[in-house]
C-alpha atoms as one frame of an Amber mdcrd trajectory, in Angstrom:
protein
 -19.757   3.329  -2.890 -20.203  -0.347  -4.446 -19.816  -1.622  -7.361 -19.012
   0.126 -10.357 -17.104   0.123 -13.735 -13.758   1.553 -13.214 -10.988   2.913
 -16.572  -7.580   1.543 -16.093  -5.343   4.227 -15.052  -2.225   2.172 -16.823
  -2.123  -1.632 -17.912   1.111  -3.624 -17.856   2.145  -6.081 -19.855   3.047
  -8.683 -16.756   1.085  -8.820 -13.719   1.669  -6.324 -11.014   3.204  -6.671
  -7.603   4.057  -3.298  -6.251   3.682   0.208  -6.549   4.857   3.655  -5.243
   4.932   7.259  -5.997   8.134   9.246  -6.147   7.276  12.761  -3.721  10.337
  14.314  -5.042   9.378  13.660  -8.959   5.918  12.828  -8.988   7.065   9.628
 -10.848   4.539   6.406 -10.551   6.718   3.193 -10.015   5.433  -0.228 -10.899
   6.615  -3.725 -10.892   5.922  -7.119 -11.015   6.710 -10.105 -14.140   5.996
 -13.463 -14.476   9.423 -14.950 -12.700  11.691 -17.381 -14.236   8.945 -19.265
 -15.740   9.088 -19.433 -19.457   5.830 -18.735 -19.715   6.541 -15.557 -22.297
   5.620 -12.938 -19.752   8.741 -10.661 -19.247   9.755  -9.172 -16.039  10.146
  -5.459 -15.386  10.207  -2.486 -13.637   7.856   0.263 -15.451   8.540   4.133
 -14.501   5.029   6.313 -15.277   4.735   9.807 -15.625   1.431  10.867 -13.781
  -0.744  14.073 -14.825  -3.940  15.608 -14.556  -5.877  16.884 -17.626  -9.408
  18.358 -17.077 -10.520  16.616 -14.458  -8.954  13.035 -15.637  -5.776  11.083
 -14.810  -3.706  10.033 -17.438   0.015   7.204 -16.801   2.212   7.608 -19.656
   4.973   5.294 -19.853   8.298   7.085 -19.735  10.737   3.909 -19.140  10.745
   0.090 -18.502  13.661  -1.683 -17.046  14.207  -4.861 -17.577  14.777  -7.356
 -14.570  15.177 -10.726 -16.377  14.268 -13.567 -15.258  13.330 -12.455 -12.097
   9.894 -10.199 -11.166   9.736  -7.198  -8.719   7.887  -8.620  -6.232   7.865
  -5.730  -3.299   9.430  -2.701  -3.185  10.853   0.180  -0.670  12.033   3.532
  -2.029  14.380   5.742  -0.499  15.249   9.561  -2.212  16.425   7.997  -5.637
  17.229   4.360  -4.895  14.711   1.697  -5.634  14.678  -1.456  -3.075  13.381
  -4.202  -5.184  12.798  -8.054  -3.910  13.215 -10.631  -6.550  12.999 -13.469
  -5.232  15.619 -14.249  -2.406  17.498 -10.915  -3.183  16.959  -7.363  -2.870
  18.621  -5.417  -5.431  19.380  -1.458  -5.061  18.943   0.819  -8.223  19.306
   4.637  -8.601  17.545   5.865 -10.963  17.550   9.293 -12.326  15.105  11.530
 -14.421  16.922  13.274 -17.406  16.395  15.122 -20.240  13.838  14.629 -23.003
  14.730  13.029 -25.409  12.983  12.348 -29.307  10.354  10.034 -29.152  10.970
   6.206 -29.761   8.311   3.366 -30.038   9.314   0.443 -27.841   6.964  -2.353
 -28.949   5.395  -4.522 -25.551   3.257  -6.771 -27.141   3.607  -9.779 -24.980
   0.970 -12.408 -26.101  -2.300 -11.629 -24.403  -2.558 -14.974 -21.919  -1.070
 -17.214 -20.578  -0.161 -18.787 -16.797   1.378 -16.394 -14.442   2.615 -19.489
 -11.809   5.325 -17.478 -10.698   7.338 -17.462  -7.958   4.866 -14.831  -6.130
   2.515 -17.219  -4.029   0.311 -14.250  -2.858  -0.579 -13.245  -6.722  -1.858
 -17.084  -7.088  -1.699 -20.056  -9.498  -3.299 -20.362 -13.295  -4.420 -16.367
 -13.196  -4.694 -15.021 -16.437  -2.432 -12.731 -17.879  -4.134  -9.253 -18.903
  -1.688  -7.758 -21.347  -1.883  -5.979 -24.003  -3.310  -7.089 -27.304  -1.082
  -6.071 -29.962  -0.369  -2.845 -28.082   2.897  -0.219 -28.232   3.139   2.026
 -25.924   5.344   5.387 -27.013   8.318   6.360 -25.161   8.117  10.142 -26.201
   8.997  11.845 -23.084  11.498  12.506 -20.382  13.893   9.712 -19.926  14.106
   7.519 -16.976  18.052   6.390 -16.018  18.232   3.527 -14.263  21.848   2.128
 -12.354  22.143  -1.644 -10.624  24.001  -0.609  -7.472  24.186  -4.189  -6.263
  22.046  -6.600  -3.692  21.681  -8.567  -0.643  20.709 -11.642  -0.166  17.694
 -11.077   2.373  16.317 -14.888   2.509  18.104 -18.110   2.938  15.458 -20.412
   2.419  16.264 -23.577   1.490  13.932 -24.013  -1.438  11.669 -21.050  -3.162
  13.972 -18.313  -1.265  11.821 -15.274  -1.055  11.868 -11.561   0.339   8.171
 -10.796   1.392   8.649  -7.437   2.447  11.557  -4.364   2.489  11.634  -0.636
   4.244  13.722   2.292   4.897  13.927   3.866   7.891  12.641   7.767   7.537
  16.485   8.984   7.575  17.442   6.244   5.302  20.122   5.005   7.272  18.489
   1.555   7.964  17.217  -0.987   5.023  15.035  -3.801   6.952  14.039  -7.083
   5.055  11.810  -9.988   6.156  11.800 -13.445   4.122   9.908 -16.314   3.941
  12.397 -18.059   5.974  11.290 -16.145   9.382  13.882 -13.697   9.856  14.340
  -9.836   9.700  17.832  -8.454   8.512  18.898  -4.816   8.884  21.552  -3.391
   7.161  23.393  -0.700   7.195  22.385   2.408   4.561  24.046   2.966   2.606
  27.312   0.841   3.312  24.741  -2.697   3.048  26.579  -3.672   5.563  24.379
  -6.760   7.704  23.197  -5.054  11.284  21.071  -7.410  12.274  19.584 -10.888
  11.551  17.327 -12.423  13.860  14.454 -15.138  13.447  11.194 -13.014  14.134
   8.411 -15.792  13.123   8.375 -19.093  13.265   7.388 -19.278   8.913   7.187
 -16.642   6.858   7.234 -12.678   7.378   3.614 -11.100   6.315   4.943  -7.715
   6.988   7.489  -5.171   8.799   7.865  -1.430   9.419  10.120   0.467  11.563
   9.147   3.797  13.485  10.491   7.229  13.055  12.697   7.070  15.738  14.169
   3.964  15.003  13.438   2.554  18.513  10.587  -0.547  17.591  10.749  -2.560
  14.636   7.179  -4.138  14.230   6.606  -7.028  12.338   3.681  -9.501  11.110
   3.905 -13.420  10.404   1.572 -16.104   9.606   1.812 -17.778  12.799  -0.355
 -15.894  14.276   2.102 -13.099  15.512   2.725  -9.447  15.945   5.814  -8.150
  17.763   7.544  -5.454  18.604  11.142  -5.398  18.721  13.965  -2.977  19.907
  16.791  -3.950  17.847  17.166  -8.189  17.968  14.948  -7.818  21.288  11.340
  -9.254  21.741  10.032  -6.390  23.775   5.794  -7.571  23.527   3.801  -9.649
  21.560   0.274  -7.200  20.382  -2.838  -9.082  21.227  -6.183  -7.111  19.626
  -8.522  -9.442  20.839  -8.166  -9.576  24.579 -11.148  -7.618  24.777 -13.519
  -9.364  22.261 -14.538 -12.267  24.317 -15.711 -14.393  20.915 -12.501 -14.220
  19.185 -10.129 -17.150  20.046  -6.235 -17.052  19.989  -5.964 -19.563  16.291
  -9.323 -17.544  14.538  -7.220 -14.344  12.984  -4.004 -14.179  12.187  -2.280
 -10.623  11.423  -1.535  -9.690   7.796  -0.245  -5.776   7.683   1.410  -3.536
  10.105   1.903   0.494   8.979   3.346   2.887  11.237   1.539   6.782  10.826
   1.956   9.708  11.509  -1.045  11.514  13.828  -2.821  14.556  11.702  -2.208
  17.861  13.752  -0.113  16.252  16.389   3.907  16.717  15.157   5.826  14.211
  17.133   2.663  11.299  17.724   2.719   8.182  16.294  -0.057   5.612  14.978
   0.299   1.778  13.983  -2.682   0.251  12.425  -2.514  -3.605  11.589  -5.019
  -5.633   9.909  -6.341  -8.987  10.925  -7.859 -11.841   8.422  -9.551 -14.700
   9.791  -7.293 -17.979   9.242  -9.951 -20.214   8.056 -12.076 -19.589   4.861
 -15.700 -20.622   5.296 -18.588 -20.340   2.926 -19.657 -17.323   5.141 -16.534
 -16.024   6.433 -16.650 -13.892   9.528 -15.174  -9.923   9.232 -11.562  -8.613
   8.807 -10.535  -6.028  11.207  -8.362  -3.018  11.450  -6.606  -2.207  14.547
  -5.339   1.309  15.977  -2.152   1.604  18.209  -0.525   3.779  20.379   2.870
   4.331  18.531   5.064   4.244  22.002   3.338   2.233  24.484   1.507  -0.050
  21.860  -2.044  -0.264  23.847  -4.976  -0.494  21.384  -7.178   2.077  20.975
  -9.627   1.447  18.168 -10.712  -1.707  16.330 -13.440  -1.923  13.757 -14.589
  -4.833  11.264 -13.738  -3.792   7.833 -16.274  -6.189   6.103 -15.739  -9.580
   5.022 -13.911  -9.587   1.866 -10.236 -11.134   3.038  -7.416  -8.069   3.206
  -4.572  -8.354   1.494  -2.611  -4.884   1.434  -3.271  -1.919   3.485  -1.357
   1.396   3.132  -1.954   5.038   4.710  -1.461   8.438   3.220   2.086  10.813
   4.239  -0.020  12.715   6.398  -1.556   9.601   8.613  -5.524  11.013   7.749
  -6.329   8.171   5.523  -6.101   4.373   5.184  -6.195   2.160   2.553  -7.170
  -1.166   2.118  -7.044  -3.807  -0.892  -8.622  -7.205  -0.899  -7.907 -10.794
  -2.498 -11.407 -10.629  -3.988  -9.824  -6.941  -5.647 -11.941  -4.746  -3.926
 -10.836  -1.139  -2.596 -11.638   1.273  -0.023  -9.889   4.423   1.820 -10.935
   4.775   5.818 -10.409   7.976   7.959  -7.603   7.014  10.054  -8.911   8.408
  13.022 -11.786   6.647  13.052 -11.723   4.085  10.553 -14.862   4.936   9.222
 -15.190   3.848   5.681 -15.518   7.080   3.217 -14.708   4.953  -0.052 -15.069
   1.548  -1.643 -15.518  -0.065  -5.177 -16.353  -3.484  -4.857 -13.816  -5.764
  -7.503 -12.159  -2.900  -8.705  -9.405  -5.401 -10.076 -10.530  -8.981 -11.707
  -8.306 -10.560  -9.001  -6.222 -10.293  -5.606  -4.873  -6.320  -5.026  -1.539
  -6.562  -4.159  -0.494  -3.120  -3.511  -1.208   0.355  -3.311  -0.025   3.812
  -2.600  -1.875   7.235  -1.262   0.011  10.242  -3.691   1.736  12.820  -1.604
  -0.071  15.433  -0.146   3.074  17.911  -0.667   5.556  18.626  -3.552   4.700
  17.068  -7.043   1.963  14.895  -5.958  -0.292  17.609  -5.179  -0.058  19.020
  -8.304  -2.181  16.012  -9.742  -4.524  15.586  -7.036  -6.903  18.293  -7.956
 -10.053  18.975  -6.495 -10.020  16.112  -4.316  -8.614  15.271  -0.847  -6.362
  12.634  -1.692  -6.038   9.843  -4.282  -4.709   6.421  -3.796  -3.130   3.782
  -6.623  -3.742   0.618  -7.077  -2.411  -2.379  -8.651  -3.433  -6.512  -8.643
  -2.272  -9.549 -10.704  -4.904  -8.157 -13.484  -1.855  -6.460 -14.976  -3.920
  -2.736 -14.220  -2.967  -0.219 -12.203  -6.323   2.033 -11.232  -6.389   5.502
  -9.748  -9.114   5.972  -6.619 -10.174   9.968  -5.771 -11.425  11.501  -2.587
 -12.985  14.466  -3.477 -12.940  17.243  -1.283 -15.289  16.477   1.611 -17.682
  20.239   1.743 -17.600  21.712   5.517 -19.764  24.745   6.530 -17.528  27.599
   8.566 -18.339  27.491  11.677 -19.874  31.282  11.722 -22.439  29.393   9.628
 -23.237  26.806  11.508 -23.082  28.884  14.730 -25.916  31.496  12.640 -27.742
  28.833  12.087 -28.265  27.832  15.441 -28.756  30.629  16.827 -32.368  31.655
  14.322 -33.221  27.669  15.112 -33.139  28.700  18.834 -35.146  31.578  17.988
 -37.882  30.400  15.661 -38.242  27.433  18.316 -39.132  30.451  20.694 -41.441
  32.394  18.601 -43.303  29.192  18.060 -43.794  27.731  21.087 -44.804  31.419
  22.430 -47.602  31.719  19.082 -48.671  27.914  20.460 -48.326  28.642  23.903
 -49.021  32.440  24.620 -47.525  33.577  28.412 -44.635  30.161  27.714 -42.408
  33.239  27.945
């Protein structure tokens, strides 16, 4: 763990925003642009095909859609539908892998720098653009079909509208949105029809999820707040810090929420948020990650996380691991269970991580995970997207260990009775 050189995985020619893995196709989905700004960075929607060859990962571009004048700033996928947020809209696309198709070059040489002072306040101001110099990148493979299905408009802020976050619910009937104007809208799925729209925050949304039962709706805003709703219903505020004494209601403020599943326990539920501090000082005092009891919401594990500022968190289909990304573009992968650190690479990315995404642990997913116990993407404003591997963690069976044991318990015996004659 610490710092070390990491290979790119796949670089974009825009910064990135967002990122997710496909179970059902093993496809790698990435987005992000450089808004309307006519700055010469395009906006776009990048599809990946994702394999394994000896031992190394390899992205090959098999499609990029084009968005416009408007960049992918967060996305939700449910089955073949793509949830995108551009900037106070989310727009629904299908999109469908077909046949393959005779290679074509499609020429994404974009111009190196340049300002990416989009509309994305999270990515920053004045970062430098990482494209490609004077690169093409060959479209030789299966062929990704993409179909605009329409959009809502999910934030009604006067000026500099923006959705900050989007989700399914696990059956896909429910799409939930949060803006920068304070509110969370539910609609109906697939219909779009508008369910709900209530003010949650008083500002802007960090974060949302819903639980697999559709009962609490959880969401995170920068005043300070985490609550749990049932429906358009405040039912609690969380408070992590009731029992650490030095920690003051205005020092943290939340900036994640996940629900989980709970390894080996069908039917449990997790939520884990993460808490920055809300000050920056020269030596700035820890992050923290917080565990939850999914139904009754009473804490039940909080650990720093170290002192680099979070900015994304994510946790693997199977609730055993936890990811975290940092403005500073650090990453590391926790056991859930304990959050106890088992991975970190100190400024993986030049700049602020703003997503990532654990592959699946079932169905195409695990094809490409190979020897290791799970692998997590990531992507920041550096234009990269970077793979991170878990290898498999070595156990002794437990007829081993027990063996063991026992001749330790023995030799102790012959020994003391050789030092000691009559001990026994």
């Amino acid at each position: 763990m610490g710092r070390k050189k990491m290979g790119d995985l796949y670089r974009a020619p825009f910064p990135l925003y967002t990122v997710h893995v496909h179970k059902e196709t093993g496809l790698v989905i990435t987005a992000g642009g450089g808004g309307a700004s006519k700055t010469g960075i395009k906006n776009g929607i990048h599809f990946l095909k994702l394999e394994l060859d000896s031992g190394q990962h390899t992205a090959t571009l098999l499609h990029s859609h084009d968005t416009n004048t408007r960049a992918t700033m967060n996305m939700a996928i449910g089955g073949d539908v793509m949830a995108a947020g551009q900037d106070g809209c989310c727009s629904l696309m299908r999109f469908v892998l077909g046949s393959t198709k005779e290679g074509r070059k499609t020429d994404t040489k974009q111009g190196g720098g340049g300002d990416q002072g989009g509309p994305r306040r999270r990515g920053g101001r004045g970062q430098a653009s990482s494209a490609r110099d004077g690169a093409e990148t060959r479209d030789d493979s299966s062929q990704v079909l993409v179909q605009e299905l329409g959009e809502v408009c999910s934030d009604l802020s006067p000026t500099d509208a923006l959705q900050k976050c989007v989700r399914f619910s696990s059956d896909l009937s429910l799409l939930l949105t949060g803006g920068a104007d304070g509110h969370v809208r539910v609609w109906e799925y697939p219909a779009l029809k508008k369910k709900l729209d209530f003010r949650a925050h008083e500002g802007e949304i960090e974060d949302l999820d819903i639980s697999s039962d559709k009962k609490h709706i959880v969401t995170v805003g920068r005043d300070f707040a985490c609550c749990v709703w049932r429906e358009d219903q405040l039912a609690m505020g969380l408070r992590w810090h009731d029992n650490m004494p030095n920690i003051t209601d205005k020092m943290y403020r939340y900036q994640a929420c996940r629900f989980a599943k709970v390894e080996d326990q069908p039917g449990a539920l997790r939520l884990y948020t993460v808490q920055i501090p809300h000050k920056r000082d020269r030596r700035p005092p820890p992050c923290y990650v917080t565990k939850w009891e999914g139904q009754s919401f009473l804490p039940l594990l909080t650990k720093p996380c170290g002192r680099e500022v979070i900015s994304c968190l994510d946790i693997s289909d199977t609730g055993t691991f936890l990811g975290l990304g940092t403005v500073t573009g650090s990453v590391a992968i926790y056991i859930a269970f304990s959050l106890q650190k088992l991975y970190y690479v100190q400024e993986a990315h030049g700049i602020v991580v703003t997503d990532l995404a654990f592959l699946p642990a079932l169905g195409k997913g695990q094809r490409v995970l190979g020897n290791n116990e799970a692998a997590m993407l990531s992507v920041a404003v550096d234009s990269r997207c970077k793979m991170h591997v878990l290898p498999n963690r070595r156990f002794f069976p437990m007829w081993l260990v027990l063996l063991l044991c026992g001749l330790l318990v023995v030799g102790v015996v012959l020994l003391l009775q050789h030092m000691f004659p009559g001990f026994i």
